[in-house]
C-alpha positions as CSV (number, residue, x, y, z in Angstrom):
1,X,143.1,111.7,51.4
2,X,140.4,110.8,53.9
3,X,137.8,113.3,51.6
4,X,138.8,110.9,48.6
5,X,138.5,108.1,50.7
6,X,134.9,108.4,51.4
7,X,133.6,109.7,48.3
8,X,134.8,106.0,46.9
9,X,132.9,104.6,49.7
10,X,130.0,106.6,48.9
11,X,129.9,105.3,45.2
12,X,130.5,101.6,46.3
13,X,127.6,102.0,48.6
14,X,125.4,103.5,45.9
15,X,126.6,100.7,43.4
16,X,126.0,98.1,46.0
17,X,122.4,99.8,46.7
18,X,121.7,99.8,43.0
19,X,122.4,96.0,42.8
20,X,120.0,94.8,45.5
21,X,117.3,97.1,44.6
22,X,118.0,95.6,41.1
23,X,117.3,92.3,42.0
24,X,114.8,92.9,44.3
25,X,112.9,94.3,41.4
26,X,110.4,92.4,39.1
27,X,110.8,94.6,36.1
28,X,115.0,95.6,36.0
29,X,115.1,97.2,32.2
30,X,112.2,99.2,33.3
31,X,114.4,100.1,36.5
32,X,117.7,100.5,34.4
33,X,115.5,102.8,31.9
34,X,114.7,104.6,35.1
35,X,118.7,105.4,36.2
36,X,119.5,106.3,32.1
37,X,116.7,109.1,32.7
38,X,118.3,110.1,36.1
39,X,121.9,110.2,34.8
40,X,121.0,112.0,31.0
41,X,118.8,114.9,33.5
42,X,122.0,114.7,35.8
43,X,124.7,115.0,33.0
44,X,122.6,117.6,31.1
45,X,122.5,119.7,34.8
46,X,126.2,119.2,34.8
47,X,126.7,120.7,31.3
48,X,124.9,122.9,32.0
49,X,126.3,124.6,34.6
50,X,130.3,123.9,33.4
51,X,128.8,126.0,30.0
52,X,127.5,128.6,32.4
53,X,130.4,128.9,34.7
54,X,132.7,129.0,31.1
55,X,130.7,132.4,30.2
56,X,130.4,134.1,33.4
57,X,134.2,133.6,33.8
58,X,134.7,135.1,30.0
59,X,132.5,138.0,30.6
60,X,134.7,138.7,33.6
61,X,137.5,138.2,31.7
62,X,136.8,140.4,29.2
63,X,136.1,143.3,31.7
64,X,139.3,142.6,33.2
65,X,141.4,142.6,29.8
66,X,139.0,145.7,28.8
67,X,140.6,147.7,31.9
68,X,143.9,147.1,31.2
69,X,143.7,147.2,26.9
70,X,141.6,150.0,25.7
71,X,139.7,149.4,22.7
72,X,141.7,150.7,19.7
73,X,138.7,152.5,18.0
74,X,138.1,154.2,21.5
75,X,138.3,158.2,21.9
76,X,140.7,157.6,24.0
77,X,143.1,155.4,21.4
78,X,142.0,157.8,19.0
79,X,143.5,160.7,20.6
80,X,145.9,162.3,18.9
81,X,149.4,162.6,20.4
82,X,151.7,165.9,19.3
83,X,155.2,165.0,18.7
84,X,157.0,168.1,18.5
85,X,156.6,171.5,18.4
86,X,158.9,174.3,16.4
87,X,159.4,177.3,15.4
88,X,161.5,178.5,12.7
89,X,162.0,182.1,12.0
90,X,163.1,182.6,8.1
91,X,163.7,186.1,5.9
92,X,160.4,187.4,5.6
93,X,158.4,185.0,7.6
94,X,158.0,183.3,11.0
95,X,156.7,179.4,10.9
96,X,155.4,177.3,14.0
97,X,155.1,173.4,13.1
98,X,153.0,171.3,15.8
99,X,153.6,167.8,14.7
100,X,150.8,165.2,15.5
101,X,150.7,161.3,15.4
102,X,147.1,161.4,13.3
103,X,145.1,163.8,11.2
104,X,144.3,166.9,13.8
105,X,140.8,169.1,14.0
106,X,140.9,172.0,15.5
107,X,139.0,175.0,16.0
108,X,140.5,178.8,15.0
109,X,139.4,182.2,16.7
110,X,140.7,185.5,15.1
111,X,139.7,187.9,17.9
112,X,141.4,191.7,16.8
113,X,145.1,190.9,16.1
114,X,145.4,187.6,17.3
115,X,144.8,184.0,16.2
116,X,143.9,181.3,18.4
117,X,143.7,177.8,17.7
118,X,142.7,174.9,19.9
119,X,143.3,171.2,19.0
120,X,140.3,169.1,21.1
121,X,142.2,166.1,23.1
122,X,145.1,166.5,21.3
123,X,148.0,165.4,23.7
124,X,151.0,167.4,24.7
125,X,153.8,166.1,27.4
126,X,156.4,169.1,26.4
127,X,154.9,171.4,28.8
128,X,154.8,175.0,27.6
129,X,156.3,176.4,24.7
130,X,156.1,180.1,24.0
131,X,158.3,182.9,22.3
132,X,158.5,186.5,20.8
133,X,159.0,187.6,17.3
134,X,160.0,191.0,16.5
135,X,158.7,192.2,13.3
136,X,158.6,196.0,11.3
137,X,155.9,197.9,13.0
138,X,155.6,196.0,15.9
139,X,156.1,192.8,17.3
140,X,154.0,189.1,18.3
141,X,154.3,186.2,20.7
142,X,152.9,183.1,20.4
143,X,152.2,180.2,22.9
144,X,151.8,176.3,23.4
145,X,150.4,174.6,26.2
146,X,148.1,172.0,27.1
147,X,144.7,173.2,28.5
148,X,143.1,170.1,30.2
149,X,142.3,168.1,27.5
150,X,143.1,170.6,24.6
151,X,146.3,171.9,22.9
152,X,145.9,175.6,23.2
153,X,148.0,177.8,20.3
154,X,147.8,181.6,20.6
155,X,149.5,184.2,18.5
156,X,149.0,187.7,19.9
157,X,150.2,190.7,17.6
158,X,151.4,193.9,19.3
159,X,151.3,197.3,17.8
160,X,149.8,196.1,14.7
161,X,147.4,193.5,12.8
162,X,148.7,189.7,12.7
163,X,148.3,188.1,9.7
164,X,148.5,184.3,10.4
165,X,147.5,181.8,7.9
166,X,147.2,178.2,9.2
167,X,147.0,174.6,7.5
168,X,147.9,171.0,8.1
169,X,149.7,168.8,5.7
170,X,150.6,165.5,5.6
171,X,154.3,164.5,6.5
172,X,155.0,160.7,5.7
173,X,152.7,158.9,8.8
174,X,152.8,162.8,10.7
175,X,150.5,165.3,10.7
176,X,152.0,168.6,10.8
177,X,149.6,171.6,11.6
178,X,151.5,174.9,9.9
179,X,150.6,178.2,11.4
180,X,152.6,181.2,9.2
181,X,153.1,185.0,9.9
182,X,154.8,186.7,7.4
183,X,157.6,189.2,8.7
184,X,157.3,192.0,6.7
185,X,154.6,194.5,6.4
């Protein structure tokens, strides 16, 4: 209170000083013209630094709601997310479906009897997935696990030549990457 006190001292005093020097004065319009300059430069100062303050507090605000709310057309909002992972073993054929929020790229290796596909930043939280397929003349296994970043899908055929085909379809809003070995010779 006592702050408060003295600041409206402080502006009596100065609207007390004004008046004497105002009649003391030969000329007052040219003196009032004088204290219209002086509060304009002071009120334009005072804007002035309120519109400053205003965007320095917005740019920090921004960084702030920028850390906590990724930009939605960011690689990492863009990431694709895989929902599910099966496998479904049918007369004649074996099917593994990864099923992924988004459209999928990926890149496909055929070393000798084998496929391997990896999905770049696609995202996996089932942990690993693998199995074995017994087929005539030999047999195959396949695996799913996250690698870093990547979704790592590897069919290795033993005692024999794998023939995988691979494609991705759309599924309503899914993506649903097909990888297909047929069972029989």
């Amino acid at each position: 209170m006592n702050l408060w006190r003295r600041l409206v001292d402080w502006l009596l005093r100065e609207q007390r000083a004004r008046r004497d020097e105002l009649a003391r004065v030969e000329d007052p319009d040219l003196l009032r013209a004088e204290w219209r300059g002086q509060r304009q430069r002071l009120t334009l100062w005072l804007a002035s630094a309120a519109l400053g303050a205003g965007l320095f507090g917005m740019i920090l605000g921004q960084l702030v709601y920028q850390r906590t709310h990724p930009d939605p057309w960011s690689a990492e909002a863009r990431r694709p997310v895989i929902l599910g992972v099966e496998a479904h073993q049918e007369a004649g054929r074996f099917e593994l479906l990864i099923t992924a929020d988004r459209s999928l790229f990926y890149e496909r290796y055929r070393p000798d009897g084998a496929l391997s596909l990896r999905l770049p930043r696609a995202r996996w939280d089932g942990g690993e997935r693998q199995g074995r397929v017994a087929r005539p003349g030999g047999s195959f296994s396949w695996t799913v696990r996250q690698d870093g970043q990547d979704l790592k899908v590897l069919l290795v055929g033993v005692g024999g030549a794998l023939q995988a085909s691979d494609r991705i379809v759309e599924a309503g809003e899914d993506w649903v990457l097909h990888v297909e070995v047929p069972l029989t010779p």
